[in-house]
Backbone as CSV, one residue per row, in Angstrom:
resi,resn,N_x,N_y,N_z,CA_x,CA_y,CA_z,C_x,C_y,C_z
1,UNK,5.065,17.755,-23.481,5.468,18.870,-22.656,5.520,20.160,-23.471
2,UNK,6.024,19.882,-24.339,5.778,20.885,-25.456,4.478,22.406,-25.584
3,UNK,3.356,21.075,-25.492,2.130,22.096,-25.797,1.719,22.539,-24.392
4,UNK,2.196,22.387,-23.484,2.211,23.086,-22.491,2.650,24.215,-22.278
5,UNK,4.269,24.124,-22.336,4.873,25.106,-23.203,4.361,26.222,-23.863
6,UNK,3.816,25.518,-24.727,3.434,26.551,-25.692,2.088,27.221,-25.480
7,UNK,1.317,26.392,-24.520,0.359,27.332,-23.618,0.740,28.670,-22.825
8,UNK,1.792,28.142,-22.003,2.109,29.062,-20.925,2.733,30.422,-22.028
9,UNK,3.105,30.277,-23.444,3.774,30.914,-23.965,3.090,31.748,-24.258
10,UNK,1.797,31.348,-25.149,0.597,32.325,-25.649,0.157,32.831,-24.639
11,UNK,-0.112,32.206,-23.201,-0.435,33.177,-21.854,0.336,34.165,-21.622
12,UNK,1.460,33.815,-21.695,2.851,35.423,-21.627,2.318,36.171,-22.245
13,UNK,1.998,35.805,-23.580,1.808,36.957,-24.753,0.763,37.298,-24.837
14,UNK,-0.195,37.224,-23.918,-1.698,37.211,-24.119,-2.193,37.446,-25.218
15,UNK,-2.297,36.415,-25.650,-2.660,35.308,-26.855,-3.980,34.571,-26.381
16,UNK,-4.785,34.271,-26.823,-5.873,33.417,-26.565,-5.124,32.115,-26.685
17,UNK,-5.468,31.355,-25.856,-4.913,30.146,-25.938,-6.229,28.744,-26.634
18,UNK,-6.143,28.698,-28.382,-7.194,27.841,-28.552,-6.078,27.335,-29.380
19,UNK,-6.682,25.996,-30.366,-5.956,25.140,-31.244,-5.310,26.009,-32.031
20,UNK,-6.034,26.867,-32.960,-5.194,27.597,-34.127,-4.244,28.330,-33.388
21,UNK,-3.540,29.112,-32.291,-2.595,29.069,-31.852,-1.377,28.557,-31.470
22,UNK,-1.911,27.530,-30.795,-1.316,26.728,-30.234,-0.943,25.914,-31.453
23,UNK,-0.891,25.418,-32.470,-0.923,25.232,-33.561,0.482,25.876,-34.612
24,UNK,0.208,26.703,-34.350,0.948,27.719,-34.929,2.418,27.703,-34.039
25,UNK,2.197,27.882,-32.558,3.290,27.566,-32.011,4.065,26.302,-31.942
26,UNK,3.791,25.179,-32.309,4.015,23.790,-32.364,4.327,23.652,-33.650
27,UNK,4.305,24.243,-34.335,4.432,23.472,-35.762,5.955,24.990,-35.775
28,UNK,6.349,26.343,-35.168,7.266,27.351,-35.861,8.676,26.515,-34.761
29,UNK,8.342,25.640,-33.535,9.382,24.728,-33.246,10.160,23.701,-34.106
30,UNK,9.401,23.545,-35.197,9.969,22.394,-35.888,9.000,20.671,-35.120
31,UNK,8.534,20.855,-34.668,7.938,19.843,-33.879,6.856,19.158,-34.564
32,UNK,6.482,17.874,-34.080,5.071,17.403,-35.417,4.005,17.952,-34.557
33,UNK,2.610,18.352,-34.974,1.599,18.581,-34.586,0.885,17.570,-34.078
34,UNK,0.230,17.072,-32.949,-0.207,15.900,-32.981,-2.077,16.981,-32.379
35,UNK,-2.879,16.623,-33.128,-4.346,17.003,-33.205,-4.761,16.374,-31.818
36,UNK,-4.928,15.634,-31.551,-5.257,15.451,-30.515,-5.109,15.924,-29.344
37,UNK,-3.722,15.988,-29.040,-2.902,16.409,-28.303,-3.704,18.204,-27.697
38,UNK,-3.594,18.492,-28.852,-3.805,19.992,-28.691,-5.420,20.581,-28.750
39,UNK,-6.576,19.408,-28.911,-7.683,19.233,-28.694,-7.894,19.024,-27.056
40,UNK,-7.077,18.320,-27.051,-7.479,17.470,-25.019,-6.488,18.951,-24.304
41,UNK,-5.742,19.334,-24.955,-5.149,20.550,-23.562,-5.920,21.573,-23.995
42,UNK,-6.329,22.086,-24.894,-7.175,23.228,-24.576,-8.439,23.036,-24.282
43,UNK,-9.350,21.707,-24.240,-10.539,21.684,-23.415,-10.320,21.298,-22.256
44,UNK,-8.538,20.785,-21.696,-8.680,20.963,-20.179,-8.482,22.085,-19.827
45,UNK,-7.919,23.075,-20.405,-7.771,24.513,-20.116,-9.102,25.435,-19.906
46,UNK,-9.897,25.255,-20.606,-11.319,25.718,-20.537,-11.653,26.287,-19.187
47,UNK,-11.628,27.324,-19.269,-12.283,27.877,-17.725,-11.218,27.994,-16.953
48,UNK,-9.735,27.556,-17.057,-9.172,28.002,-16.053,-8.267,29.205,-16.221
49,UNK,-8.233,29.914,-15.376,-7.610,31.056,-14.730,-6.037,30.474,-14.644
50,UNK,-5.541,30.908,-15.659,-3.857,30.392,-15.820,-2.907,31.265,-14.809
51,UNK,-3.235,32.535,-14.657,-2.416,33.188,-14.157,-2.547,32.974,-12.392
52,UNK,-4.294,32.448,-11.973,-3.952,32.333,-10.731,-3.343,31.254,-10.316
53,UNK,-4.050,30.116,-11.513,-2.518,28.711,-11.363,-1.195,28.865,-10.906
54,UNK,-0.692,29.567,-12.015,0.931,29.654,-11.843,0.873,30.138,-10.171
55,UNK,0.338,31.228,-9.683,0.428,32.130,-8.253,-0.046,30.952,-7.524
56,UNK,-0.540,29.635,-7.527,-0.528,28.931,-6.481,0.088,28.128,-6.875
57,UNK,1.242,27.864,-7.847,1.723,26.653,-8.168,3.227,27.561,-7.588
58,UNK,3.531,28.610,-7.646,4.082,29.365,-7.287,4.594,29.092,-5.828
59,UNK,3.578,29.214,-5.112,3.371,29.126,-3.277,3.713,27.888,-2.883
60,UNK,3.283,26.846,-3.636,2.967,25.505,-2.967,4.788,25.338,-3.662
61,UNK,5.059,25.711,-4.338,6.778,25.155,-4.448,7.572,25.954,-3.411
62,UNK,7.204,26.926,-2.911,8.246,27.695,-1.940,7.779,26.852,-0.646
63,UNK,6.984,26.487,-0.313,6.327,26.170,0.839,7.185,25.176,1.278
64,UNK,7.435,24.145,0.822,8.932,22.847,1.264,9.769,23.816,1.589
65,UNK,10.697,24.222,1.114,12.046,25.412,0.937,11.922,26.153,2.429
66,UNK,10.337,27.063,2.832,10.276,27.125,4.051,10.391,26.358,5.520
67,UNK,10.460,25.139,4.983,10.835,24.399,6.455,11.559,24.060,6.796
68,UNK,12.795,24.217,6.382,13.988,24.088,6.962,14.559,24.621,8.026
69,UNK,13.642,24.144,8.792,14.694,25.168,10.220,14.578,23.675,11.233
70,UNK,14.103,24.136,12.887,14.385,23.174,14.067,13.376,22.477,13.604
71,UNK,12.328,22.244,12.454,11.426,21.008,12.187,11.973,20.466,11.508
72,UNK,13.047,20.445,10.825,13.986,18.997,10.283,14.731,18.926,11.335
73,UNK,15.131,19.641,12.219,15.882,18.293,12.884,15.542,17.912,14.201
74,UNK,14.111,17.866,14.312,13.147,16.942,14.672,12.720,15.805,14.626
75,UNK,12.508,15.701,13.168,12.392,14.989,12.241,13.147,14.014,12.114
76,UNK,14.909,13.812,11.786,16.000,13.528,11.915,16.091,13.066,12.972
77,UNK,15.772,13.571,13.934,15.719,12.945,15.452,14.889,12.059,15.634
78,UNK,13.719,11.958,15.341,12.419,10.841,15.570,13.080,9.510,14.080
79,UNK,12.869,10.176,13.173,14.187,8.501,12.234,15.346,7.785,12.901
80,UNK,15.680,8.487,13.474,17.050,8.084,13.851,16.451,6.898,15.225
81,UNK,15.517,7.394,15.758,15.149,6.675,16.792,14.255,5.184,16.389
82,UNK,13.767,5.504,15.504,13.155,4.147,14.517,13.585,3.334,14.872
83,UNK,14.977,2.956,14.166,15.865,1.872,13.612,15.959,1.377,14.787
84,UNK,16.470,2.020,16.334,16.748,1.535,17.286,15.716,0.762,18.478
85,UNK,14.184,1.309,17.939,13.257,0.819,18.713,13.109,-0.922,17.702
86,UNK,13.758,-0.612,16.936,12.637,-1.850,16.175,13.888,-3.026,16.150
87,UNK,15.377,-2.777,16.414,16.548,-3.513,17.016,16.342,-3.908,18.375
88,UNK,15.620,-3.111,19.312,15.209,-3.443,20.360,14.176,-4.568,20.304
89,UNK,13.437,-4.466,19.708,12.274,-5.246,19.389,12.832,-7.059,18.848
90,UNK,13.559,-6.693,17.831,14.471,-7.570,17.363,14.885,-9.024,18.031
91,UNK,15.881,-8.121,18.976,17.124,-8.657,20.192,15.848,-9.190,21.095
92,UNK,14.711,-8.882,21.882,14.096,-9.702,22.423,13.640,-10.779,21.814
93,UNK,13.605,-11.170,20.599,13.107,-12.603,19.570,13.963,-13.538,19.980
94,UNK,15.231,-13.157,19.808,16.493,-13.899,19.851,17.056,-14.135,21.212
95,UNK,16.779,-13.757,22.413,16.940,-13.431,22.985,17.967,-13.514,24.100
């Protein structure tokens, strides 16, 4: 989680985000460097647009938070009715 971290960090600072950075930030934590690690996240990073990430990673977390209104307790209403269709169902076995 770390070098993630420390991605999004050099993105703040607009910093190029390659190994010798990222590098640099991982090792002034006190943290061990693991090479690999920091090989595989910056060639998954390659090409992507960090800042429009965050702006849709952004949206898609507010988006739950927006539904809280008469569609939960809708919702709440159709569960609640579950339990009782399938007791119904039940009680005719036994009958």
């Amino acid at each position: 989680m770390e070098y993630i971290y420390g991605a999004l960090l050099l993105h703040k600072l607009g910093k190029p985000v390659d190994e010798e950075n990222l590098k640099k930030v991982i090792s002034a934590t006190g943290a061990s460097v693991d090479e690999a690690k920091i090989k595989t996240l910056v060639a998954s990073l390659h090409g992507v647009d960090i800042e429009a990430e965050l702006k849709n990673a952004a949206v898609v977390s507010a988006a739950p938070a927006a539904g809280t209104g008469a569609g939960a307790k809708k919702e709440e209403k159709k569960e609640e009715e579950k339990p009782s269709e399938s007791a119904a169902g039940l009680a005719s076995l036994f009958g």
